[in-house]
N, C-alpha and C positions, 0 to 999 in steps of 0.2 A: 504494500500500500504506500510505502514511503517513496520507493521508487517511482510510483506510479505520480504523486503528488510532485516530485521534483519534474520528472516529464515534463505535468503538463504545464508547470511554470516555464519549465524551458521552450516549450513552443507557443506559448501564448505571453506573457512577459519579461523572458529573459530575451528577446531583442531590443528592449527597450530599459534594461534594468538601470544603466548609469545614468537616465532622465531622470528615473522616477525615485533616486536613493535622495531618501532623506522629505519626503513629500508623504503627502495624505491622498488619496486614492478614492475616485469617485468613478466607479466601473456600471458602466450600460452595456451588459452584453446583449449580443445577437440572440437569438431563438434557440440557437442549439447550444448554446454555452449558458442558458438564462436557469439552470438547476447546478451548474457547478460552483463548490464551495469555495470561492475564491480566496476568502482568509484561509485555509485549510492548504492552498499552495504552498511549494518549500524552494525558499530558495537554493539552499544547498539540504546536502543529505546529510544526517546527524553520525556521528563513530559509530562504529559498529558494536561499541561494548556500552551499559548499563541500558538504562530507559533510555530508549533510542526516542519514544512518544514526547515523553513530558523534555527532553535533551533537544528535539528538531526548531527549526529555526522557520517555524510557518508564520506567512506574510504579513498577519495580523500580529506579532509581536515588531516588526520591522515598520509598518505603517497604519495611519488611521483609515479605514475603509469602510466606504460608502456605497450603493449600489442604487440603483434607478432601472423603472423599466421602461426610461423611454428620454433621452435630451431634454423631451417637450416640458417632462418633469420640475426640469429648473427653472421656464418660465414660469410655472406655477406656486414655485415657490413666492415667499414675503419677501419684500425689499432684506428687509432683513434677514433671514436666512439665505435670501439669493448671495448678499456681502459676503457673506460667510462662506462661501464656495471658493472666492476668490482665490484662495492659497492651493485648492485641487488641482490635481494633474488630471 
């Protein structure tokens, strides 16, 4: 499972990992990606020895993440919440 979760950050965020280091994370996925646990991503894979689970380095320890099911979403957001986007990648 670990391996599988490194994957799929490797082909779905790790083209883009040195943008988004050190950033908050506001993700719209597509249709077929719109049940994947995005926090649950690893950017790397934990040693092989002790609790590899509670040891792994998944995406939500790395950044704050946010999820929408649709762009349209943040216009609907409140002035004030829309501000507050501003720092999202």
């Amino acid at each position: 499972m670990l391996a599988a979760a490194h994957a799929l950050y490797a082909s779905t965020l790790g083209p883009i990992d040195a943008q988004i280091e050190g950033r908050r994370l506001v993700i719209v996925p597509s249709r077929s990606l719109s049940a994947l646990p995005f926090h649950l991503l690893l950017p790397t894979l934990p040693a092989a020895d002790g609790d590899r689970f509670a040891a792994a380095d998944w995406l939500v320890r790395r950044h704050a993440i946010g999820m929408l099911p649709a762009v349209s979403a943040l216009s609907a957001a409140t002035p004030t919440a829309a501000a507050a986007v501003g720092g999202y990648v």
